[in-house]
C-alpha positions in Angstrom: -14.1 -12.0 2.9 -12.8 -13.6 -0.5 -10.2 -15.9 -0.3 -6.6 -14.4 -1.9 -5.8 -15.7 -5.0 -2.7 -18.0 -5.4 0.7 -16.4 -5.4 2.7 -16.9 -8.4 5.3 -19.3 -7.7 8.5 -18.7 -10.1 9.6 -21.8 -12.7 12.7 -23.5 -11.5 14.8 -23.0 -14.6 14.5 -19.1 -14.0 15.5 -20.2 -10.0 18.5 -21.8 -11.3 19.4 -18.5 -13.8 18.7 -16.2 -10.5 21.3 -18.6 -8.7 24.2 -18.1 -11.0 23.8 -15.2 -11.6 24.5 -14.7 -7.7 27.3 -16.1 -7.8 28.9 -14.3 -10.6 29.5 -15.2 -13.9 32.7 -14.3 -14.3 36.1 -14.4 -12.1 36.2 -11.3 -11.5 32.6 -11.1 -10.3 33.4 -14.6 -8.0 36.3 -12.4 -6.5 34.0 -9.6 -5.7 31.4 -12.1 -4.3 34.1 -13.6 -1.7 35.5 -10.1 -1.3 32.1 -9.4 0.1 31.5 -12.2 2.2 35.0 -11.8 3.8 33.9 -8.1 4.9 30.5 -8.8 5.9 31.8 -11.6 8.0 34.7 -9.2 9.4 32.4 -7.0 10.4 30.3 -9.7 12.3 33.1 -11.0 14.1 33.8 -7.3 15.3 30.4 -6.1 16.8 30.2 -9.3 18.2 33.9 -8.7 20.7 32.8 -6.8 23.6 33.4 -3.3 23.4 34.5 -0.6 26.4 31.5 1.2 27.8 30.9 4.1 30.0 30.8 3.5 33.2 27.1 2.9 34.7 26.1 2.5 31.5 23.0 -0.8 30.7 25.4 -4.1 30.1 25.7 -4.4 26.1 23.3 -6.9 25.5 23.4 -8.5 21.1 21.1 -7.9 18.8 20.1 -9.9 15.9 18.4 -9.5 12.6 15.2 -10.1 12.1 12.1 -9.7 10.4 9.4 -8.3 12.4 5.6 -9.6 10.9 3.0 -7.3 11.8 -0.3 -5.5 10.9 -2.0 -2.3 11.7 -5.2 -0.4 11.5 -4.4 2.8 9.7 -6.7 5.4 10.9 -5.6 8.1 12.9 -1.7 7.6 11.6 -0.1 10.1 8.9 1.0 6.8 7.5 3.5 4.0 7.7 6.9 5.9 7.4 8.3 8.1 10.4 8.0 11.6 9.6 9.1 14.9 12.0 6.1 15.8 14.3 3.4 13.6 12.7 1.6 10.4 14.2 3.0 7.6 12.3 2.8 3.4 12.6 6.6 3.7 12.5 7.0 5.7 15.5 4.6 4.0 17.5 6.5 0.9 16.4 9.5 2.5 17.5 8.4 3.7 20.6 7.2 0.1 21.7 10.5 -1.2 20.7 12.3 0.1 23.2 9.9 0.4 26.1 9.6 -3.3 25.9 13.6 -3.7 25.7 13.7 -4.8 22.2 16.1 -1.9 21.7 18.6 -0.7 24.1 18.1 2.6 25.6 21.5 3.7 23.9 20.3 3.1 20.5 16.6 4.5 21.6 17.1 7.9 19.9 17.2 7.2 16.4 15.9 4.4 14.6 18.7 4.3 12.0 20.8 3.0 14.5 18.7 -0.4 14.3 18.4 -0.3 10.7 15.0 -0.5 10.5 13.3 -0.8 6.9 9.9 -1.2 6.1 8.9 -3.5 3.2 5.8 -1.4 2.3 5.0 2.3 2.6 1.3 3.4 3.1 -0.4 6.2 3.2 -2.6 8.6 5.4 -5.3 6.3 6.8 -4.6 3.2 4.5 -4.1 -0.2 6.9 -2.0 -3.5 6.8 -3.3 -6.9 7.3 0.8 -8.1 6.7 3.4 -6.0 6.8 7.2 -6.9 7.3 9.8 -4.6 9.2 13.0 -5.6 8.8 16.0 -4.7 12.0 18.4 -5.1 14.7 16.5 -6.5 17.8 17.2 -7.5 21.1 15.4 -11.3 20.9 16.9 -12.6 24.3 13.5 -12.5 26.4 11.6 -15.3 25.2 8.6 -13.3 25.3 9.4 -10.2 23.4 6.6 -9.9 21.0 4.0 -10.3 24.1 5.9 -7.9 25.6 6.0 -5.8 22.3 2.2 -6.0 22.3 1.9 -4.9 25.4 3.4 -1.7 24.6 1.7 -1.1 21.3 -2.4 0.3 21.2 -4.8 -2.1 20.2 -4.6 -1.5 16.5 -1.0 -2.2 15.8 -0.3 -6.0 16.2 3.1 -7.8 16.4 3.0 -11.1 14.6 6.2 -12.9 15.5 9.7 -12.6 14.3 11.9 -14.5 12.3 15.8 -14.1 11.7 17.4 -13.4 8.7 20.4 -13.1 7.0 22.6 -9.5 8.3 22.2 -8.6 4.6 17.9 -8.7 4.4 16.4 -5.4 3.4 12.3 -5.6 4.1 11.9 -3.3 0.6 14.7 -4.5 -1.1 14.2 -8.4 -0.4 10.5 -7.8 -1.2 9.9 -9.5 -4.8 6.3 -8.2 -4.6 3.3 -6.6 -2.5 -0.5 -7.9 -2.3 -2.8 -4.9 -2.1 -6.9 -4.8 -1.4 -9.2 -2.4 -2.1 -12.7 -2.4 -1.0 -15.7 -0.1 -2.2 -19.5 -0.5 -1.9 -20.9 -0.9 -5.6 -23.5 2.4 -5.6 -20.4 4.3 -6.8 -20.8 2.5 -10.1 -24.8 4.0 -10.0 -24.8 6.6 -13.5 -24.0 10.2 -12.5 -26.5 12.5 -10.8 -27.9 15.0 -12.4 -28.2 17.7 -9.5 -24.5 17.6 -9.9 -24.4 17.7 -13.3 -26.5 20.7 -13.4 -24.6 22.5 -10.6 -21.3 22.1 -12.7 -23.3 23.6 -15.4 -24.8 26.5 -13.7 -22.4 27.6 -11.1 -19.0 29.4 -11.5 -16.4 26.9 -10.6 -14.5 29.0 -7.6 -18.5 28.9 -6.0 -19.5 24.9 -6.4 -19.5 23.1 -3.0 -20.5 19.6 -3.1 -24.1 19.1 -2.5 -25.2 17.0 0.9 -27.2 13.5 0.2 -30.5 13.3 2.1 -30.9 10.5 3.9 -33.4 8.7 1.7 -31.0 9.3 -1.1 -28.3 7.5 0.7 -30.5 4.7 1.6 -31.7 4.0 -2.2 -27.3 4.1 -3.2 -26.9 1.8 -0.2 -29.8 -1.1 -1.7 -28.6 -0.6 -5.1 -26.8 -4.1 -6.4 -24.9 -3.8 -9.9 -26.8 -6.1 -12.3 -24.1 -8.7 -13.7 -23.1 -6.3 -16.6 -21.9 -4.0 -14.7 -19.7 -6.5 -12.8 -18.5 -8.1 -15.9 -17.3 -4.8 -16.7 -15.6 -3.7 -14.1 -13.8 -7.5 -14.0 -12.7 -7.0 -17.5 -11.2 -3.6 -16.8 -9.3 -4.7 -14.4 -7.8 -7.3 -16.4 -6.0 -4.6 -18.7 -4.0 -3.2 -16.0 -1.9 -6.7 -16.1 1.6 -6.6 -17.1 4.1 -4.0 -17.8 2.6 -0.3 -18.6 3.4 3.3 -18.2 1.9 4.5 -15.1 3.1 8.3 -14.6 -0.8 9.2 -14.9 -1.7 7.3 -11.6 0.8 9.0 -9.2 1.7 12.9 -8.3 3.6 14.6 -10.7 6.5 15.5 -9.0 9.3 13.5 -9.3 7.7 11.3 -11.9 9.2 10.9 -15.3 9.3 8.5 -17.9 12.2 6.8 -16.8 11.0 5.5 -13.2 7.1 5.0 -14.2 6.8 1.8 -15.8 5.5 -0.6 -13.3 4.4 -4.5 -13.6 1.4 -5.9 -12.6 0.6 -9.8 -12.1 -2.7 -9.6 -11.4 -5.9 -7.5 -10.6 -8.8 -9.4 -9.3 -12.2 -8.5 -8.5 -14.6 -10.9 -6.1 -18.5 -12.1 -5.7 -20.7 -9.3 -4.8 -21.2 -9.0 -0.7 -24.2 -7.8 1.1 -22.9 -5.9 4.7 -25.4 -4.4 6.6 -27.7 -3.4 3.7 -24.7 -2.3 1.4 -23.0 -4.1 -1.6 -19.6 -4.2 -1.5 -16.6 -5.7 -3.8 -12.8 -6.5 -2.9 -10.3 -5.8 -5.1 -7.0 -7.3 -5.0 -3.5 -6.6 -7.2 -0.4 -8.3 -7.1 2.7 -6.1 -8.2 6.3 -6.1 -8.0 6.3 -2.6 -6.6 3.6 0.8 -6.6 4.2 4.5 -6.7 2.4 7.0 -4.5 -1.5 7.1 -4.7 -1.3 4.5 -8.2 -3.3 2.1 -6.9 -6.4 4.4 -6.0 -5.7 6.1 -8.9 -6.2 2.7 -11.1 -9.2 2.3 -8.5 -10.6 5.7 -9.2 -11.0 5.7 -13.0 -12.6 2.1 -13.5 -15.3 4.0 -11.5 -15.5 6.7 -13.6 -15.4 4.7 -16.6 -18.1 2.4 -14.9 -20.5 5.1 -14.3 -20.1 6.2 -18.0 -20.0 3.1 -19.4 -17.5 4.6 -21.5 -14.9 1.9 -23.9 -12.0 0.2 -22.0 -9.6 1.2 -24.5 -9.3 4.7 -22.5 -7.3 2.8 -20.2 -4.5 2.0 -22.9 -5.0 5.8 -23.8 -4.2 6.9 -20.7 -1.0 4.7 -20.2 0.4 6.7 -23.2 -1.2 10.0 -23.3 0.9 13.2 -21.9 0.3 14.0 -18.2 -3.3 14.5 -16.8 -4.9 14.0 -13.8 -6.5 10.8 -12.4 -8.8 10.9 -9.8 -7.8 8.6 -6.3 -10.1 6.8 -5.0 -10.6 7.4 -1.1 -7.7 5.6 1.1 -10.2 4.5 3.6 -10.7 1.3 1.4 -7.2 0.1 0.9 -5.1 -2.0 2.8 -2.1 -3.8 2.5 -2.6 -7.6 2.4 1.2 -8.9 3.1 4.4 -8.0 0.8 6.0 -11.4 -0.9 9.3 -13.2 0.4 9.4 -15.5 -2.8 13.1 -15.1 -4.3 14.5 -14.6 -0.3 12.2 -17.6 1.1 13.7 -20.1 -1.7 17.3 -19.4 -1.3 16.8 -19.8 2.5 15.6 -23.3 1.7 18.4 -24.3 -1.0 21.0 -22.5 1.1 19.6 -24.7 4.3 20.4 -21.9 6.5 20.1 -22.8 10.2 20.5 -19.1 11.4 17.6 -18.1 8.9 13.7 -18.6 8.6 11.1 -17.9 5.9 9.5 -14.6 5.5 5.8 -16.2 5.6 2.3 -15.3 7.6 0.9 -18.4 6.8 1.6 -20.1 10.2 -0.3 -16.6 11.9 -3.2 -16.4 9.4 -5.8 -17.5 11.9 -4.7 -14.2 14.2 -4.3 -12.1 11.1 -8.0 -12.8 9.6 -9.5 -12.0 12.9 -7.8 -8.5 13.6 -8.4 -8.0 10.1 -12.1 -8.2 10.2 -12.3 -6.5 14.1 -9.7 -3.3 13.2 -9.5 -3.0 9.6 -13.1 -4.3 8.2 -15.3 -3.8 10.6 -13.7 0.2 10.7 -14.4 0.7 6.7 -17.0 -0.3 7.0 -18.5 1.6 9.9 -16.5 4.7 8.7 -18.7 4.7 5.2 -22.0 3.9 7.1 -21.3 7.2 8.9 -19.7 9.6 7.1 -20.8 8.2 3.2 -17.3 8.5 2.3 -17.7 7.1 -1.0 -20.6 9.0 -1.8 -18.7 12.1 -0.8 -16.1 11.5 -3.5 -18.2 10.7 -6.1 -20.1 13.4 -6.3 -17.3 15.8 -5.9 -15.5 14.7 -9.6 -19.2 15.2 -11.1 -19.2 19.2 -8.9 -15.6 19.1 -11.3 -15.6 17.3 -13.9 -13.6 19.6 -16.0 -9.9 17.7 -15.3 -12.0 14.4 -16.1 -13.7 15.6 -19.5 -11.1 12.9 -21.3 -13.9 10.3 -19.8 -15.9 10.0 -23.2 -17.0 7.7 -25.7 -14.6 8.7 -28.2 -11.3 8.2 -25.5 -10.3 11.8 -26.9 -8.3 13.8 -24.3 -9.2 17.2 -24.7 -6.1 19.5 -24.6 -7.6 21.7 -21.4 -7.2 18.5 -19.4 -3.4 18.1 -20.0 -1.3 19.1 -16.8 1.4 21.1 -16.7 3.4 20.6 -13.7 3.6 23.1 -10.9 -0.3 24.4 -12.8 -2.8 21.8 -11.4 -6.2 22.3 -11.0 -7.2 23.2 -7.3 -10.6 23.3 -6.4 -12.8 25.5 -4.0 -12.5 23.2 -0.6 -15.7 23.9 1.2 -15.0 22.4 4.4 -12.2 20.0 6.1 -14.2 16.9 5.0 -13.1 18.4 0.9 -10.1 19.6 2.4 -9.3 15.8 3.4 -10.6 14.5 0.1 -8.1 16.6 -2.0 -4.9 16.7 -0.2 -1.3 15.5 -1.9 1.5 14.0 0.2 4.8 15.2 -1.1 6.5 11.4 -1.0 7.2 9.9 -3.9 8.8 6.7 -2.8 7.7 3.9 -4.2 5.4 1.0 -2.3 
């Protein structure tokens, strides 16, 4: 796979601004600072004095805060956060946690009792190469993350742990998250025209997405996008750096103007590869922080523009037109590459903290490229060999094209495409395979 690009690394005059401005620029903000560190290290001193327990009850044994490095392979989980009857990574995480004694069998019912925080959420299906759990865990056994492992299936991988300061929040602490996105380049081929012609002839209520022969699939699955077509698609990319408004590439409820504007450092595209037969591309973004669905959502309309060949101007168009909807691109090719420790990783080292440790996978990268290419490669790509995910999706926005009629050579949005909220669009769903394609979560917490 392509090697990542570098992470930004931030100047040292803007270190030294972030420093005072941590330590107050004013008196009364350096009262409020020690004010702080008196009660934080009150409270310390008091869960650490033993405490009466009931008789027959496990010996209190300390926990510590840490920050638990791990990866997962995301298929078959609802997602990363814990949610009431619903396979998640989070409680299988959970669940391992305390059958391997890292959490005491009084705090065993309810995770909020550890604190635990996840630096990244994920959706239905999507996997982690790095992902960062921050917590309260019992570390006295020596070999707690074997033991960890032991308990967890195959797919879900404990790194290592490092401690941290009581204060570190995984999300909060996070300065940014590395995402990748991989898609086999036939879904860049021009629009069929069976489909075309279907959305032509049949009423919508009655389209179903037509199936692909197999010699059909075969000729998608030689196809290799000329150097143009690359070019293109590198370019595009490109204008989704810096600061825009992105309430167009997430669900509509709970977005508004005010909590849509989102940065982005970088959006990179690599070197064509060849996997058995098919050409595929990796995408990767750097970003401080994503809403729900907006990176397949930035995924899914460079393809439609790709196919159409259509300006890349649309893209600043959509930033700042009212709301309409973006199609995702399928979650089976995203994965999150590792969340970013930056701003917490240089004040451990200026602070020279002996209790603390940098938030870093680069001493576990050997482990992490190999599960990644057994549990999270190797199972894209076998899943699209089989079930032509990608082709799937395609040809369902050409069977509706009617929310995407804004892709044009003009970069007019036509008024029927507008949303209204509560109003969307809902196609036919054939069969649980478009029922899978088309379904919403109701989170809208960011990434």
């Amino acid at each position: 796979m392509p090697e990542e690009s570098t992470i930004e690394t931030q100047p040292a005059a803007t270190a030294n601004e972030n420093k005072r401005k941590n330590r107050g620029q004013t008196s009364k903000d350096r009262r409020e600072h020690a004010r702080k560190k008196i009660m934080i290290r009150n409270q310390e001193r008091k869960e650490e004095q033993p405490r009466e327990r009931p008789e027959g009850s496990e010996p209190r044994r300390p926990k510590r805060k840490v920050a638990l490095l791990m990866g997962f392979c995301g298929s078959g989980y609802q997602g990363m956060q814990v949610n009431p009857n619903a396979k998640t990574i989070e409680g299988e995480l959970f669940k391992a946690l305390c059958e391997a004694g890292a959490v005491s069998a009084e705090n065993s019912t309810d995770q909020g009792k550890i604190q635990l925080q996840r630096a990244a959420r994920t959706d239905k299906g999507v996997h982690a190469a790095g992902q960062v759990v921050s917590l309260k865990m019992i570390v006295e056994e020596p070999d707690i993350i074997a033991r960890l492992n032991e308990k967890l299936p195959a797919q879900i991988r404990a790194w290592d742990y490092v401690r941290v300061v009581r204060s570190f929040n995984a999300k909060t602490a996070c300065d940014s998250r590395v995402y990748e996105y991989m898609l086999p380049t036939y879904v860049f081929m021009p629009p069929s025209e069976k489909c075309m012609e279907l959305a032509k002839t049949v009423k919508f209520e009655e389209r179903q997405v037509p199936e692909t022969s197999e010699a059909d699939l075969r000729a998608k699955r030689e196809y290799r996008a000329p150097r143009e077509m690359l070019e293109y698609v590198r370019k595009a990319l490109e204008k989704y750096q810096g600061t825009h408004d992105y309430r167009n590439f997430t669900v509509t409820k709970g977005c508004t103007a005010n909590n849509s504007r989102r940065h982005i450092h970088w959006f990179t595209m690599s070197d064509p590869m060849v996997i058995r037969g098919c050409e595929w591309l990796s995408l990767k973004v750097k970003g401080q922080s994503f809403m729900l669905h907006q990176i397949r959502k930035m995924v899914g309309l460079i393809i439609l523009m790709a196919r159409t060949n259509v300006p890349q101007r649309l893209i600043d168009v959509v930033f700042d037109c009212a709301r309409i909807n973006v199609p995702k691109a399928p979650g089976l090719g995203l994965l999150l590459e590792r969340p970013v420790f930056d701003g917490y990783n240089r004040r451990v080292i200026s602070q020279k903290q002996a209790s603390s440790s940098q938030v870093t996978f680069e001493p576990y990268q050997k482990e992490i490229d190999e599960f990644k290419q057994k549990f999270i490669y190797d199972n894209i790509i076998e899943t699209e060999m089989s079930e032509a995910v990608f082709d799937y999706w395609v040809k369902s926005t050409e069977v509706f094209p009617e929310q995407y009629l804004y892709i044009n050579q003009d970069c007019v949005v036509p008024e029927s495409t507008l949303v209204v909220p509560g109003e969307e669009i809902v196609r036919p769903q054939a069969n649980a395979k478009d029922a899978l394609s088309s379904e919403e979560e109701e989170d809208t917490k960011d990434d």
